[in-house]
PADRENLO-681402 format. One record per residue (C-alpha): residue number from 1; x, y, z. Coordinates in steps of 0.05 Angstrom, whole numbers, always signed. Layout:
REM PADRENLO-681402
SITE_NUM_X_Y_Z
...
END
This chain:
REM PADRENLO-681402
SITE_1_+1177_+121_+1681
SITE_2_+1223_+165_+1633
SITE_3_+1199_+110_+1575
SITE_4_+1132_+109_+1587
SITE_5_+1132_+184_+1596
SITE_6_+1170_+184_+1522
SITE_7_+1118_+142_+1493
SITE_8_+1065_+183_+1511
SITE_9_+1102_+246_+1493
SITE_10_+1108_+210_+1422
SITE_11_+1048_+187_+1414
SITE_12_+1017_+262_+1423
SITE_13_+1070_+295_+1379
SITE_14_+1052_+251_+1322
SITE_15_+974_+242_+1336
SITE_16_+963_+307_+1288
SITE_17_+995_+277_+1238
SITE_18_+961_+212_+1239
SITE_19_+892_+253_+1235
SITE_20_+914_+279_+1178
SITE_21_+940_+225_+1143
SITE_22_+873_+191_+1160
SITE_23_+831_+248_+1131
SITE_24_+865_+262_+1067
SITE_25_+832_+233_+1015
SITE_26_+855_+194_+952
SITE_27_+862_+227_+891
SITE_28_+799_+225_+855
SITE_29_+790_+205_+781
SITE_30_+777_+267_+737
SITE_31_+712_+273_+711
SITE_32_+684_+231_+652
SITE_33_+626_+245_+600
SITE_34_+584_+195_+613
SITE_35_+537_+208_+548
SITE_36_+565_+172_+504
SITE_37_+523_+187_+437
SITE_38_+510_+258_+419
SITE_39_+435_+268_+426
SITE_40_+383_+314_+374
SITE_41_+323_+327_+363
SITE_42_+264_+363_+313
SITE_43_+206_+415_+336
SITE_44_+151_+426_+305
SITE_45_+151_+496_+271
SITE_46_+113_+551_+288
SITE_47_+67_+588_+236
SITE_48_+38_+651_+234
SITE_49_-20_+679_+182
SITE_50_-21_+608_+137
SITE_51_-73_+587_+104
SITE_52_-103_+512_+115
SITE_53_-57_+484_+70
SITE_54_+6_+514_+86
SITE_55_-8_+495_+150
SITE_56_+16_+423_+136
SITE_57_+80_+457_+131
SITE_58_+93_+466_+200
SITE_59_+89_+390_+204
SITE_60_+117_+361_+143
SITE_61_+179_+407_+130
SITE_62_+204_+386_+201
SITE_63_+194_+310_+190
SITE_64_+234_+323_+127
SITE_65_+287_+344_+175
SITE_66_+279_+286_+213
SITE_67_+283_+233_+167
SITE_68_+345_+257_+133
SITE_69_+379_+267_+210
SITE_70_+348_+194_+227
SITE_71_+394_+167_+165
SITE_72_+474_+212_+195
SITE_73_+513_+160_+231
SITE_74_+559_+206_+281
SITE_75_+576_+276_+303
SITE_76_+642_+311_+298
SITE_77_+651_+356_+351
SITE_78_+691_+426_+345
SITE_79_+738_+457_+394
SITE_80_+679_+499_+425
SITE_81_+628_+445_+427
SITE_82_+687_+409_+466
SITE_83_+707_+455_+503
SITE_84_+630_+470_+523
SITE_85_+626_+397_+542
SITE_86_+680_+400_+584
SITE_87_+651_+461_+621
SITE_88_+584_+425_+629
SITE_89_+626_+355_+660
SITE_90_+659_+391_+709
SITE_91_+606_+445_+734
SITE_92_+564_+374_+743
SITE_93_+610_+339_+774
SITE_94_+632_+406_+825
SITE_95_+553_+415_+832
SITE_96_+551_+341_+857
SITE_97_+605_+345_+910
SITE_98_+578_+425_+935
SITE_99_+517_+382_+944
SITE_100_+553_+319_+980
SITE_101_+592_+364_+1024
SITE_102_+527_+409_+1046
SITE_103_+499_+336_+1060
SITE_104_+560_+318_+1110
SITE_105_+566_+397_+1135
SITE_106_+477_+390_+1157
SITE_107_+495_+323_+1185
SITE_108_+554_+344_+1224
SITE_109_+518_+406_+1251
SITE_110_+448_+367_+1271
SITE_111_+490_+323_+1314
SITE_112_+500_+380_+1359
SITE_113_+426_+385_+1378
SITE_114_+421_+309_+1380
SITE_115_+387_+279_+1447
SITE_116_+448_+240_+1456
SITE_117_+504_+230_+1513
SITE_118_+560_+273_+1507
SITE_119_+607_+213_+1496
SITE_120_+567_+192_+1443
SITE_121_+563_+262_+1408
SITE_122_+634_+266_+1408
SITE_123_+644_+207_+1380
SITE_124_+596_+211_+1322
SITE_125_+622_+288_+1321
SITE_126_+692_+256_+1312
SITE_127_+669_+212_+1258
SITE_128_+616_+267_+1218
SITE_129_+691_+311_+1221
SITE_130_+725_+259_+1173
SITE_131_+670_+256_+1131
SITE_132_+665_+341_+1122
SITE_133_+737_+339_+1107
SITE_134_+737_+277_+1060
SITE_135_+672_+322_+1028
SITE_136_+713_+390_+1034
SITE_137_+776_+361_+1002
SITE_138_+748_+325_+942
SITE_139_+702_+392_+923
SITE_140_+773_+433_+924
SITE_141_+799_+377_+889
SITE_142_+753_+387_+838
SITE_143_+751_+461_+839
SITE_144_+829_+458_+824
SITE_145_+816_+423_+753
SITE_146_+823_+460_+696
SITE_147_+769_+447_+633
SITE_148_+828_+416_+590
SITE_149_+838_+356_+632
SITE_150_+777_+332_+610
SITE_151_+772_+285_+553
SITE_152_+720_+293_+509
SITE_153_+711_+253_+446
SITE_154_+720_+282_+382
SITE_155_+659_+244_+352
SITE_156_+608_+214_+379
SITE_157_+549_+171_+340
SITE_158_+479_+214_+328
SITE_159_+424_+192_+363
SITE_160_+355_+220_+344
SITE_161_+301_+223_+416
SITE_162_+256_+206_+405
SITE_163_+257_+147_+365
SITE_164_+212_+119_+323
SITE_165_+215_+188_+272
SITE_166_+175_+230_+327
SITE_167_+181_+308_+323
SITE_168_+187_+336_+405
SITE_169_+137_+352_+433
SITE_170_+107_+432_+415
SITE_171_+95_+491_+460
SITE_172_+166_+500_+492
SITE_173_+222_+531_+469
SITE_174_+289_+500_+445
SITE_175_+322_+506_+513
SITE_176_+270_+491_+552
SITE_177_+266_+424_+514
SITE_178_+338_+401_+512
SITE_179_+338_+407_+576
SITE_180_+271_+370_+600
SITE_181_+295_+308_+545
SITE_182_+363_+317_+559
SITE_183_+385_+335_+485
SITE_184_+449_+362_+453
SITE_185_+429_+393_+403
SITE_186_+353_+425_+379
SITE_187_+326_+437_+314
SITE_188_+274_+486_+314
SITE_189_+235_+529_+257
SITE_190_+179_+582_+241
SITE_191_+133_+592_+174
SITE_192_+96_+660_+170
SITE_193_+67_+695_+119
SITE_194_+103_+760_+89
SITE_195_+41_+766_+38
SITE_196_-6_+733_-7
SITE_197_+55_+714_-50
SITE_198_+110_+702_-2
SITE_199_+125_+652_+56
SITE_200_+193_+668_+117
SITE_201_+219_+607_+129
SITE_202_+265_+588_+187
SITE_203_+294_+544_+216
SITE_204_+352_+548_+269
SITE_205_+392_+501_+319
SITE_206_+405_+509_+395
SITE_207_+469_+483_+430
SITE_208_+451_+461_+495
SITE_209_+522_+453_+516
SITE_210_+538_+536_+490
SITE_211_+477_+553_+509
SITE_212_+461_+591_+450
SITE_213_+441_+595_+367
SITE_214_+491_+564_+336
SITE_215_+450_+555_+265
SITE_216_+396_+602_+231
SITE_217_+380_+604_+165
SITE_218_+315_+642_+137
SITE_219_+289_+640_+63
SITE_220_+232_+683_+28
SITE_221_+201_+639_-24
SITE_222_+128_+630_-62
SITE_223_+88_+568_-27
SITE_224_+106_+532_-94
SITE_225_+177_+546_-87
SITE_226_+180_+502_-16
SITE_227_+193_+438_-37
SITE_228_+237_+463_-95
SITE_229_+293_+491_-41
SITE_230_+270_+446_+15
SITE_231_+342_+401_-1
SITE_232_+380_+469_+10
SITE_233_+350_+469_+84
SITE_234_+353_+398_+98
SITE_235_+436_+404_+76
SITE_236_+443_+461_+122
SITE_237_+412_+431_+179
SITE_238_+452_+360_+164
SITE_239_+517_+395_+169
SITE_240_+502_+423_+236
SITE_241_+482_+358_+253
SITE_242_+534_+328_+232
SITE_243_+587_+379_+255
SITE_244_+615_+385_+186
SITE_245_+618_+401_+119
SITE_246_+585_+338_+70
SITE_247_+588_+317_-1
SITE_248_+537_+265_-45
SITE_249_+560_+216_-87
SITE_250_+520_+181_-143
SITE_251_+553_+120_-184
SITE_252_+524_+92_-244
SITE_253_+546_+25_-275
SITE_254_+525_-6_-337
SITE_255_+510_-75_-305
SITE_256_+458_-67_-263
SITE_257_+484_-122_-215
SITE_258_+555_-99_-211
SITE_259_+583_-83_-135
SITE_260_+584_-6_-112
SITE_261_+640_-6_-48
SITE_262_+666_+58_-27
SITE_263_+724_+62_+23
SITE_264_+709_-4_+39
SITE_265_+635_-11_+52
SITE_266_+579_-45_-1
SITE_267_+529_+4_-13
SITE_268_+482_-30_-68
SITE_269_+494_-54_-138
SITE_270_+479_-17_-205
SITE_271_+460_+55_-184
SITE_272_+481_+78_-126
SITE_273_+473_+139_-89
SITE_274_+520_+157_-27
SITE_275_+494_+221_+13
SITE_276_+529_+260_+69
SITE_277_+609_+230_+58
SITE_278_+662_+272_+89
SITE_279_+692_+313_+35
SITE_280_+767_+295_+5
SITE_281_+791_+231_-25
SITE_282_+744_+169_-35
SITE_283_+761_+100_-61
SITE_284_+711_+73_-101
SITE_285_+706_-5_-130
SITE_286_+644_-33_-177
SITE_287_+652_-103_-189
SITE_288_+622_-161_-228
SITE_289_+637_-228_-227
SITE_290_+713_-221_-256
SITE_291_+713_-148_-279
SITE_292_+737_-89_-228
SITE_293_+736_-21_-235
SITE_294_+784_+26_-179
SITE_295_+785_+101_-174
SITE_296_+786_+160_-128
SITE_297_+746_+208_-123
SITE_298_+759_+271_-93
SITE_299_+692_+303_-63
SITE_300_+692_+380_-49
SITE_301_+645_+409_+11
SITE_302_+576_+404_-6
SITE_303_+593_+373_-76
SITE_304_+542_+334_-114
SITE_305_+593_+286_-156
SITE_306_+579_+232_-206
SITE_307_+614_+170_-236
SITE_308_+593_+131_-295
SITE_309_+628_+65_-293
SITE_310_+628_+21_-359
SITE_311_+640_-55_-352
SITE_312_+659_-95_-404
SITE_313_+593_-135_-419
SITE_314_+590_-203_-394
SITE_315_+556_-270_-431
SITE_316_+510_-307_-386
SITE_317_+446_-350_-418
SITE_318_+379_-337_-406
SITE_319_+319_-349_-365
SITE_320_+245_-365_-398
SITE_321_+201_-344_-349
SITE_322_+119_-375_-363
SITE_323_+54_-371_-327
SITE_324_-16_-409_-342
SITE_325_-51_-363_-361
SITE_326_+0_-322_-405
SITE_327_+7_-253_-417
SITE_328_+27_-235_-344
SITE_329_+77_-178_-340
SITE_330_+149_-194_-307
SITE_331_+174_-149_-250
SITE_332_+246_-171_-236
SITE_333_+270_-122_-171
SITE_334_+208_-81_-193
SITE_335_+238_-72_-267
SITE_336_+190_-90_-318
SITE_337_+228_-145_-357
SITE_338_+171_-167_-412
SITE_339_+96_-208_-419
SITE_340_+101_-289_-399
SITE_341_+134_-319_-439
SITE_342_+189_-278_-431
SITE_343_+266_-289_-437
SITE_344_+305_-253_-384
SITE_345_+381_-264_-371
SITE_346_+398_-308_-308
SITE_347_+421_-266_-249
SITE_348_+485_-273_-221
SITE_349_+451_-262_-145
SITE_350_+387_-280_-124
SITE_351_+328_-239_-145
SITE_352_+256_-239_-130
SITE_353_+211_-238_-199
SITE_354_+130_-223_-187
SITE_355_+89_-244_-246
SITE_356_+24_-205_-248
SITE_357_-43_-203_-293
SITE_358_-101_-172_-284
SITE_359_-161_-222_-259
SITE_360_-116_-265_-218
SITE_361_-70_-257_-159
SITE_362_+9_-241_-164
SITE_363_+62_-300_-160
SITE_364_+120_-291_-138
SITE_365_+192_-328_-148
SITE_366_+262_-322_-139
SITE_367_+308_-322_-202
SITE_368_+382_-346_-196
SITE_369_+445_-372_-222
SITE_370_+413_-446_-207
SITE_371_+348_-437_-235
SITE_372_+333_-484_-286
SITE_373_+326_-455_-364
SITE_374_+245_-451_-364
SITE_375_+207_-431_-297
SITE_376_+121_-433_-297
SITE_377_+73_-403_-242
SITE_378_+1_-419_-256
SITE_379_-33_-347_-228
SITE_380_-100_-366_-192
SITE_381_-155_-330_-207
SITE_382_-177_-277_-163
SITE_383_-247_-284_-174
SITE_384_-274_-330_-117
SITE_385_-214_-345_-54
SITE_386_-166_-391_-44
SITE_387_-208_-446_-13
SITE_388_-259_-437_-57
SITE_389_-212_-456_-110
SITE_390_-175_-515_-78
SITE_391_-232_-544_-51
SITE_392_-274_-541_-116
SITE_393_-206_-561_-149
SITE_394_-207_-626_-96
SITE_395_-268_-639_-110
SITE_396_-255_-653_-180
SITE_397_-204_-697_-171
SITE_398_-240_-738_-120
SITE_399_-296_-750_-178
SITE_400_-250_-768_-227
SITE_401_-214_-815_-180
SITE_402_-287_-846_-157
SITE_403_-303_-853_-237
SITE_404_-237_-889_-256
SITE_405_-242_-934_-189
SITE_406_-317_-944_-209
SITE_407_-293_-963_-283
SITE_408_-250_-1016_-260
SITE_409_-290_-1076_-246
SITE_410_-318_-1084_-318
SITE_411_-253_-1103_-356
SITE_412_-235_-1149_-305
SITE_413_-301_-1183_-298
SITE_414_-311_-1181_-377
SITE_415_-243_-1207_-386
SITE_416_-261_-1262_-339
SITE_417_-325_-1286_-376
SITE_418_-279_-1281_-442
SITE_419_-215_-1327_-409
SITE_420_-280_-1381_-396
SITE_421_-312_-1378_-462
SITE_422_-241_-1381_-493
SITE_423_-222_-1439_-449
SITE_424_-292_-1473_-478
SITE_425_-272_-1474_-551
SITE_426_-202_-1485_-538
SITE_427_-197_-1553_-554
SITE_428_-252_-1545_-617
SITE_429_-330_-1542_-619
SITE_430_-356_-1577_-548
SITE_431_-389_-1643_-569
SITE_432_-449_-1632_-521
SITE_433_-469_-1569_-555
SITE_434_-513_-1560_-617
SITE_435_-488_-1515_-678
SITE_436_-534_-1467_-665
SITE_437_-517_-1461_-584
SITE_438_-438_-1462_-608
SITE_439_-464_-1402_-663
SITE_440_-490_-1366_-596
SITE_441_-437_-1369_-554
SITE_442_-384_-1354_-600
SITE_443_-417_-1294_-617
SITE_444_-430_-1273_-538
SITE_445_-353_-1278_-535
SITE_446_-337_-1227_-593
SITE_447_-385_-1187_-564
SITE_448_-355_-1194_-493
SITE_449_-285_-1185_-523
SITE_450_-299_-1119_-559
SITE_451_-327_-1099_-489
SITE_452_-275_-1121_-453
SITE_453_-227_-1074_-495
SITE_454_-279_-1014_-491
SITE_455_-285_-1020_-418
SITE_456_-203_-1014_-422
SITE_457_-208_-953_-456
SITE_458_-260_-919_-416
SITE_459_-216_-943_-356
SITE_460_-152_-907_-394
SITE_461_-188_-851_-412
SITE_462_-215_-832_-338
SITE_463_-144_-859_-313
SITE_464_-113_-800_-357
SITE_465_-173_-749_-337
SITE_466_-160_-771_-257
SITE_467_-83_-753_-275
SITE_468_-100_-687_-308
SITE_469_-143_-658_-244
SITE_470_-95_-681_-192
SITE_471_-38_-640_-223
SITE_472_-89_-580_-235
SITE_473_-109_-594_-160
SITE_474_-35_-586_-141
SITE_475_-21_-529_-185
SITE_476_-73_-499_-158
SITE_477_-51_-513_-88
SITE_478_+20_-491_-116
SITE_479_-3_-419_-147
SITE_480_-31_-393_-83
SITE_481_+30_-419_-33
SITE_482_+71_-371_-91
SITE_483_+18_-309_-86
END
């Protein structure tokens, strides 16, 4: 008995133990951000004592806003926007377990008034127990954590709600609506009048992770003065969006199809603008074909720099461009280039050329290092439609082909008679006939044989006019697959 009695005595010492081993829970994972872009978004301003037309202003100075924050790529976040965020993780995630242990603590209690055996509400009692502590333990857990251990990303990439360049929805305030769409970050304004002569306008931003103002500017200007100062606005509310200071950069080149790259990234050719680049060094590069131009460019907060870039010219041949009619004015990229005929150099990429006169429709065609030296576009009128014109245009050539297939027969059957009456006299004057029959019949063949080559010309001639109409009837075909 003394090892039984042991056993026992063992097993109750260490039951404790093993209940608590049971209900300790793993280490949970700390918190994580799940929102992974950083969200904004545009009011519509408020106006006070406008008249009907600066009332547009509510409307259009706000989706002036908007476009330029649809074009920012990402956010940088400072140490109190981070710091916020981290706040706002782990108050949701503590919020979430106070609510998952109230769950297990209802549960556990409800069992006690359960119409159930006693056996079976200690059992389930036993069981709703390790669930409360599992609960109890992971909310302390969290509880313990401190803000910092959170990571938060330094920069996250903008994302403008709602899409599709839509101001929010009016009527609320900024709080009110990052929190019903679940927004970072609000942009809201007011217009009112100070007097006949002067306008207030503000405009501010709302943190929704500090919970307060974070941006408010107001200007006093003359209604004509809006647009003038609108870009000092729009820069204002693009640094808050994007969380720091910004710099525009323009680069001009003197060919207009040289490469613009800066830090890496192709931009356009020719004239180039570059808007909202993080101040301090930039590496710019303009190339064409063999010629490169390097420098750096240091950009200062809220700079508006410039570079002029001159390339060394390069010798390429030339391009006649021609349309039927002529006179037609050449847009190359939407540059006017000259009147058909006109001589334009050859591209070094692929560019799309419209031709255009008025009275007939716009071609269009695509200019290149393998176009050939002359390129034509018959323009179609624009006087009756496209069908109108082919089909008329068919029509033609179906005549012309009926008239040269009609003109056929006669040379052959003419030369036919003439091959007999030739044969006839071949050998001399046929004894059987008279003089005067042989006078008759040698003059029926000259005759035949003038007609014979008349009927070859009318045949050439409507051969050659069948010709003509079917390439008019494909040109025709041709100028409207161009327009």
């Amino acid at each position: 008995m003394k090892p039984v009695t042991a056993a026992l005595l063992l097993a109750l010492l260490l039951q404790p133990a093993l209940l608590a081993a049971r209900g300790r829970p793993e280490e949970p994972a700390l918190p994580q951000d799940q929102r992974e872009s950083y969200r904004i978004g545009v009011l519509p301003f408020e106006s006070s004592g406008l008249t009907p037309e600066q009332q547009t202003l509510t409307r259009s100075i706000p989706l002036l806003v908007l476009e330029t924050l649809s074009g920012l790529r990402e956010h940088r976040l400072s140490q109190a926007e981070r710091q916020a965020h981290r706040l706002r993780v782990l108050e949701a995630a503590q919020i979430d377990a106070g609510r998952a242990l109230d769950r297990e603590i209802r549960t556990r209690d409800r069992l006690l008034f359960a119409d159930i055996t006693a056996e079976t509400r200690q059992e389930r009692l036993e069981s709703a127990e390790e669930r409360v502590a599992l609960a109890r333990a992971g909310y302390q857990r969290l509880a313990a954590i401190q803000p910092g251990q959170i990571e938060i990303a330094a920069r996250k990439p903008l994302e403008v709600r709602p899409s599709a360049g839509q101001l929010l929805p009016g009527g609320v305030s900024a709080r009110e609506t990052a929190r019903r769409e679940r927004l970072d970050y609000v942009f809201s304004g007011s217009i009112r009048a100070l007097d006949d002569e002067y306008l207030v306008l503000e405009i501010s931003g709302y943190s929704a992770a500090q919970q307060r103002t974070l941006l408010r500017d107001i200007e006093v200007l003359r209604a004509e003065e809006v647009f003038e100062l609108i870009d000092e606005v729009i820069g204002r509310a693009a640094e808050a969006a994007l969380g720091r200071p910004w710099a525009n950069l323009t680069v001009r080149t003197s060919q207009p199809d040289a490469a613009v790259v800066v830090d890496g990234m192709l931009y356009g050719f020719g004239a180039v603008s570059v808007n909202w680049l993080e101040p301090g060094p930039r590496e710019v590069s303009v190339s064409y074909q063999d010629r490169e131009h390097r420098e750096t460019v240091v950009l200062l907060p809220f700079e508006q720099a410039e570079l002029s870039v001159e390339l060394d010219a390069v010798e390429t041949d030339s391009i006649t461009v021609e349309s039927d009619p002529p006179g037609a004015d050449v847009y190359i990229e939407s540059v006017w280039s000259g009147r058909t005929p006109a001589t334009v150099p050859r591209p070094q990429q692929p560019q799309i050329a419209i031709l255009q006169r008025e009275g007939h429709h716009s071609a269009r065609l695509v200019l290149g290092p393998d176009s050939p030296e002359v390129v034509s576009r018959r323009l179609a009128s624009d006087i009756v439609g496209w069908s109108e014109q082919t089909q008329a245009q068919r029509d033609r050539f179906y005549r012309s082909l009926g008239f040269f297939v009609l003109s056929l027969p006669a040379p052959i059957i003419l030369n036919g008679i003439y091959d007999n009456l030739f044969t006839l006299f071949a050998a001399g004057t046929p004894a059987e006939l008279d003089p005067d029959a042989a006078d008759r019949l040698v003059q029926s063949g000259n005759t035949i044989y003038w007609a014979y080559w008349g009927s070859v010309g009318v045949s050439t001639g409507l051969f050659v006019n069948m010709a003509l109409q079917l390439v008019r009837y494909i040109r025709t075909a041709e100028s409207y697959h161009f327009h």
